[in-house]
C-alpha positions as CSV (number, residue, x, y, z in Angstrom):
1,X,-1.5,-34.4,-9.1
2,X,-2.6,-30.7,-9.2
3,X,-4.4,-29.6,-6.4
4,X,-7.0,-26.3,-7.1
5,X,-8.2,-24.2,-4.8
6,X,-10.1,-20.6,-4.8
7,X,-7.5,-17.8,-3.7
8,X,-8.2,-17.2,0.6
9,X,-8.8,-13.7,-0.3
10,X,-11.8,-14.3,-2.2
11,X,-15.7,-14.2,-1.2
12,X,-18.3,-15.5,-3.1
13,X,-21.2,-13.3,-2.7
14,X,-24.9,-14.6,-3.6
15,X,-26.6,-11.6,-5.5
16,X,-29.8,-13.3,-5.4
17,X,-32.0,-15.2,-8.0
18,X,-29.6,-17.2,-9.9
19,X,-26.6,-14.5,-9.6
20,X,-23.5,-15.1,-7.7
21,X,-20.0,-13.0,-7.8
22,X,-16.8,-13.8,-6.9
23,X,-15.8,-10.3,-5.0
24,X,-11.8,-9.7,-5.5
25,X,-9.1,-7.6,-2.9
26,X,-8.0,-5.3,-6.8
27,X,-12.2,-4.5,-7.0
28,X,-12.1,-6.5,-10.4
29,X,-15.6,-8.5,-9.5
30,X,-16.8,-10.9,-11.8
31,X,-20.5,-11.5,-11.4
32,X,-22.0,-14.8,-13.0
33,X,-25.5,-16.1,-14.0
34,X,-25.8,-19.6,-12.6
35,X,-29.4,-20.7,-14.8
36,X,-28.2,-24.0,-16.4
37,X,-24.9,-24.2,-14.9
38,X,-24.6,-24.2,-10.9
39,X,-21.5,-22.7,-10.2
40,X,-22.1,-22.5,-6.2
41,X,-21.0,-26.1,-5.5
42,X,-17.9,-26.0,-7.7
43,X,-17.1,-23.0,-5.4
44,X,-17.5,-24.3,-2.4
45,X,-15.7,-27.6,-3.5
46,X,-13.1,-25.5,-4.2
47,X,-12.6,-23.5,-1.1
48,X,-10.9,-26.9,0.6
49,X,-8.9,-28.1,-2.3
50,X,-10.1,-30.0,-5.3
51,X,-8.4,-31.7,-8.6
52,X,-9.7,-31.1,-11.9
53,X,-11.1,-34.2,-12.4
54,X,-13.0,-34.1,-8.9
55,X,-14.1,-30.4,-9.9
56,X,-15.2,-31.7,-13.2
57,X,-17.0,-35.4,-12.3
58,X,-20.0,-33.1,-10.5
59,X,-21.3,-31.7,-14.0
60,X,-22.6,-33.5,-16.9
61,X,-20.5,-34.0,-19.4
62,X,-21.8,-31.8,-21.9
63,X,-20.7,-29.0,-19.4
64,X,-17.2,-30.1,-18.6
65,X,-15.4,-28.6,-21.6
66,X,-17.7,-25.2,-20.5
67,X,-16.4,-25.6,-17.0
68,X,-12.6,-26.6,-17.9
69,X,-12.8,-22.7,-19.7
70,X,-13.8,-21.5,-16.8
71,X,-11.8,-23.0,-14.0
72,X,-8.9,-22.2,-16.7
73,X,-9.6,-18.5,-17.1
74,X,-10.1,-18.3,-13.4
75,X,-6.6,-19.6,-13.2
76,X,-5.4,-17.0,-15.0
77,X,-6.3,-14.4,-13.3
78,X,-5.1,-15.9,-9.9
79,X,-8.7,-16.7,-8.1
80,X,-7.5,-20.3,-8.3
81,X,-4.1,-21.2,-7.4
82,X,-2.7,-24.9,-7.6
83,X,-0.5,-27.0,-5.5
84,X,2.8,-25.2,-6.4
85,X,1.7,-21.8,-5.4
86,X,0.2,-20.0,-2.2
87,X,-2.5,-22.1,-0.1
88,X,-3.1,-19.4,2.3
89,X,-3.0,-18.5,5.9
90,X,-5.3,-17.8,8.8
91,X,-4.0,-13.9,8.4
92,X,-6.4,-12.3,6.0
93,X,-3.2,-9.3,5.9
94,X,-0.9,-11.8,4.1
95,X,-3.7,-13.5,2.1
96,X,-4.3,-10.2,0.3
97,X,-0.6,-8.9,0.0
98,X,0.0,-12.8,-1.5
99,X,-3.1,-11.8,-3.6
100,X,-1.6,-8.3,-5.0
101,X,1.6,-10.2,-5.8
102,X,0.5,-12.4,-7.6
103,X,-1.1,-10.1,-9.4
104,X,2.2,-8.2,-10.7
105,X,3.8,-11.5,-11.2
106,X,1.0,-12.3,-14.2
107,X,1.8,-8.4,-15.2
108,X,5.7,-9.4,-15.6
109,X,7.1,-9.0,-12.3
110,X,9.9,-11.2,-10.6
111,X,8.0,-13.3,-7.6
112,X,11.5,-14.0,-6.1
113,X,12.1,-10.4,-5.9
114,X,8.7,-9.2,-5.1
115,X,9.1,-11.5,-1.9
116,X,12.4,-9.9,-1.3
117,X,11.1,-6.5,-0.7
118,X,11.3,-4.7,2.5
119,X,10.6,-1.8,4.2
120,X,13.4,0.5,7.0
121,X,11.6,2.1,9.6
122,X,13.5,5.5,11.4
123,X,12.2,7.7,14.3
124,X,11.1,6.9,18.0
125,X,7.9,6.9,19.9
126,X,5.0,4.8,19.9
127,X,4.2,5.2,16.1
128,X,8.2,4.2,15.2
129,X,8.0,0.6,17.5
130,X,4.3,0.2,16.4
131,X,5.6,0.4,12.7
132,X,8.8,-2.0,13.7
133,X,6.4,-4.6,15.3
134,X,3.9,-5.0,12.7
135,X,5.7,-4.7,9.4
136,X,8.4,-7.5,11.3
137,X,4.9,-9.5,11.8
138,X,4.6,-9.3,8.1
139,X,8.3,-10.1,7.2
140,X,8.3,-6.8,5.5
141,X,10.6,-5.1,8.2
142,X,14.5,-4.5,7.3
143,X,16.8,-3.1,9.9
144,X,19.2,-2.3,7.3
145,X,18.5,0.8,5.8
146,X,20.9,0.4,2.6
147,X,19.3,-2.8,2.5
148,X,15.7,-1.7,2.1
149,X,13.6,-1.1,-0.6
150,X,11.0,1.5,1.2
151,X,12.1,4.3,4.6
152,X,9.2,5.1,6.6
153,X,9.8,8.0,8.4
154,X,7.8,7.9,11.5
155,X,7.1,10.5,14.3
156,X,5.0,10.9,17.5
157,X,4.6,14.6,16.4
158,X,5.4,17.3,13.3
159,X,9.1,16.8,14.3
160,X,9.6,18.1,11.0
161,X,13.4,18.5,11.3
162,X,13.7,15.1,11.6
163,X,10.7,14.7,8.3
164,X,12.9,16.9,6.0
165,X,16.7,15.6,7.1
166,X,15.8,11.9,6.2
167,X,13.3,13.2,2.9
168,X,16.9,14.9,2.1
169,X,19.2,11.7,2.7
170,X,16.9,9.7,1.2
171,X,17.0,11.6,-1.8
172,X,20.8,11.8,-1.8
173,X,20.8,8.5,-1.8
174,X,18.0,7.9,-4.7
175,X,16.0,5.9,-2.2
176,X,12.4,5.7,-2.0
177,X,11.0,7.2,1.3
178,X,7.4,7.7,3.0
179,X,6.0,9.5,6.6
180,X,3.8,8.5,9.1
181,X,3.7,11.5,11.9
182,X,1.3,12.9,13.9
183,X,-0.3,16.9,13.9
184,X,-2.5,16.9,16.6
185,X,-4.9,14.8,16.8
186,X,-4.7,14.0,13.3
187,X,-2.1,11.0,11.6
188,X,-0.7,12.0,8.4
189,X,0.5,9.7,6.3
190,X,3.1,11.0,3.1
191,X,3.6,11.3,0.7
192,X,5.6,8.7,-0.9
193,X,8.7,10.5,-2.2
194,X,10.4,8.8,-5.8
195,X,13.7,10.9,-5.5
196,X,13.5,13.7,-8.9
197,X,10.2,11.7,-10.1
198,X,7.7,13.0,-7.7
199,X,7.4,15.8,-4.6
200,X,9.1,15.3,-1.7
201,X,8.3,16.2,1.8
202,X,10.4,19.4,1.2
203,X,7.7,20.1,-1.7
204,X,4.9,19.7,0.6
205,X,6.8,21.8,3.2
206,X,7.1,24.6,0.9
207,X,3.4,24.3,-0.8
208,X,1.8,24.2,2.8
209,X,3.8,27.3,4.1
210,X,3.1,29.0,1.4
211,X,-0.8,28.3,1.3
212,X,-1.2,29.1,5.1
213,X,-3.0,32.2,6.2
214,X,-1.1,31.9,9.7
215,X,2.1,31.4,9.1
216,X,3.4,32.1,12.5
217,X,1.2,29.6,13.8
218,X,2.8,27.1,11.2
219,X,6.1,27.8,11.9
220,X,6.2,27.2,15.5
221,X,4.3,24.3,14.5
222,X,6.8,22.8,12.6
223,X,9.8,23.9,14.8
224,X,8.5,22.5,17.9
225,X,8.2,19.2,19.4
226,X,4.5,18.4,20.7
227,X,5.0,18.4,24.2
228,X,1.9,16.1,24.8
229,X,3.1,12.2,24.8
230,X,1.0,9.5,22.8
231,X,0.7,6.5,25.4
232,X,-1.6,3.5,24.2
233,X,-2.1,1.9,27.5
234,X,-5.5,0.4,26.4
235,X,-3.7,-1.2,23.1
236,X,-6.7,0.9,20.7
237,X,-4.4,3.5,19.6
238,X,-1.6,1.1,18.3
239,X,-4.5,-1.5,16.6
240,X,-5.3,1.5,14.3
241,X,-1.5,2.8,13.5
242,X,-1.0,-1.4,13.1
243,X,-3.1,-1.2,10.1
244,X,-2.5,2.4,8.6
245,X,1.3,1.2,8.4
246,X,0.4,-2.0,7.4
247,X,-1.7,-0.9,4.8
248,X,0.4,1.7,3.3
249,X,3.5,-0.4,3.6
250,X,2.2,-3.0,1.5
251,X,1.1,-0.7,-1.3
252,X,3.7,1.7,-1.3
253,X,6.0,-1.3,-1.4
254,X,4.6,-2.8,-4.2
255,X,3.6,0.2,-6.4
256,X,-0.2,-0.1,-5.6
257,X,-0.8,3.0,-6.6
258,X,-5.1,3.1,-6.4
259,X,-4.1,2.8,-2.5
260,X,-1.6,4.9,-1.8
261,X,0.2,6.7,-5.0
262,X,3.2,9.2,-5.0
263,X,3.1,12.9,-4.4
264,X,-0.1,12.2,-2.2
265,X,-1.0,12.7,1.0
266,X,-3.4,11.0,3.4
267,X,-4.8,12.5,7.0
268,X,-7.0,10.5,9.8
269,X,-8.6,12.2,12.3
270,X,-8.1,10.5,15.5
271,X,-10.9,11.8,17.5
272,X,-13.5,12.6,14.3
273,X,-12.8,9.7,12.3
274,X,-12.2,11.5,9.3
275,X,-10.0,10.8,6.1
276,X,-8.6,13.4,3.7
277,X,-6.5,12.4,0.8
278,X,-4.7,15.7,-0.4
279,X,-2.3,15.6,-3.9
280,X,1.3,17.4,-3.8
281,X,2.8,18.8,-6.7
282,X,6.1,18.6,-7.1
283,X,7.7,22.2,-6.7
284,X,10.0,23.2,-9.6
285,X,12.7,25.4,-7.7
286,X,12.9,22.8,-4.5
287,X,15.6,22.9,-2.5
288,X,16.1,19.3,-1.9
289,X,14.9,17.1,-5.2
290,X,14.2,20.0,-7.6
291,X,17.5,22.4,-9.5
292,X,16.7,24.9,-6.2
293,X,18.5,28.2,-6.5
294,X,22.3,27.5,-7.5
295,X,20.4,25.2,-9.9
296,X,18.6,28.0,-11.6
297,X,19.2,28.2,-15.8
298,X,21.7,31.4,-16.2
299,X,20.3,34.1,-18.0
300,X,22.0,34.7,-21.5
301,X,22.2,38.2,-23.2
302,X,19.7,37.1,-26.0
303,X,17.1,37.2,-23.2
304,X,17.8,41.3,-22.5
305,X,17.1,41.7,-26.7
């Protein structure tokens, strides 16, 4: 016997008067007017597990064909799951990230595969093990990196030696790749790099440089180590990098692309609280993912006429 039950990610919000909405993780609210059909009990039924039958017996019977549509529909678009598909867990992370698959499995997607997906983490420091540790929380971490379907790149500082040698392996080996370093007192997170589809950290390199009006200032920047070392003794520091990873992990992973898309990149200010989101163009002559010099077309004697 089926079991129904509304998705854990989901709130039902009371709008007021006889409006309620059922408020999604993907923004796609529905918003319904309960005057001659009360909705808010079905709901809340349904939060703990009902069958159809049970969900049905509490309207008349005139309504249950009206409400059979509805629970149906609702099924479709994953706010109610049944007995042979996720029930949840008391970690709201994995209830939305359960949520967002099964939204690409109703778009065509392979659940088994979806599942499968993982993510390598490189570098050392704080920002490195916090990534390891939470993403291994998750059962998103791999510590193969063949293996892997997603290398973070992470970095106490713009170690950016380290940023462009695994952007360049990475896209040697046609392997999708994303940052998470720090500048200062700001994280930077990006971009995700799809190997001759979209900019790589070379790109941004190159597009930064040459948009700088200090560039001696930038390039010690990026040729020397930060000498000041992040320690979290307090724990705050690593709670906020735990869900910055976690968060661009799981939609970088999964090609979630209103949260964090390719070719962009994505700042926090540690100590002002602010958030940038910056797009990268991919640069046509790159040296790592684009044709680069010896790539350049040859010049034909038709072009002199």
């Amino acid at each position: 016997m089926d079991i129904l039950k509304l998705h854990p990610s989901i709130n039902i919000l009371d709008l007021g008067g006889s409006n309620i909405q059922i408020r999604v993780p993907d923004g796609e609210h529905l918003s319904f007017d309960t005057r001659g059909l009360s909705l808010e009990p079905l709901f809340s039924l349904l939060k703990t597990g009902a069958t159809l039958d049970q969900a049905l017996s509490m309207f008349d019977v005139k309504d249950r064909n009206k409400v059979a549509h509805l629970i149906s529909g609702l099924q479709d678009r994953g706010h109610i799951t049944h007995n042979s598909d996720y029930f949840g867990s008391s970690d709201y992370l994995l209830n939305v990230l359960d949520y967002y698959i099964q939204s690409a499995v109703r778009m065509g997607s392979d659940e088994a595969a979806l599942k499968r997906k993982t993510v390598f983490v490189t570098g050392t420091g704080l920002i490195a093990d916090t990534a390891r540790a939470t993403l291994r929380k998750i059962n998103l971490l791999n510590d193969s990196r063949e293996a892997a379907d997603l290398v973070m790149v992470a970095s106490d500082s713009s170690d950016f030696d380290l940023l462009l040698e695994e952007n360049r392996k990475a896209i040697e080996d046609s392997q999708r790749v994303t940052f998470v370093y720090r500048v200062d007192s700001r994280l930077v997170i990006g971009p995700i790099v799809y190997p001759k589809e979209s900019a790589c950290f070379n790109c941004f390199t190159e597009r930064l440089r040459s948009n700088t009006y200090f560039i001696n200032e930038f390039e010690s920047l990026v040729s020397q180590k930060s000498e000041v070392e992040i320690t979290d003794e307090s724990q705050v520091l690593s709670g906020l990098l735990q869900f910055y990873i976690c968060h661009h992990a799981v939609f970088a992973l999964f090609e979630l692309f209103e949260g964090a898309a390719p070719g962009e990149v994505f700042e926090f200010g540690l100590t002002t609280g602010t958030t940038k989101k910056s797009p990268v163009l991919k640069l046509p002559r790159c040296g790592t993912c684009g044709r680069g010099k010896q790539g350049e077309i040859k010049r034909a004697v038709r072009d002199l006429l």
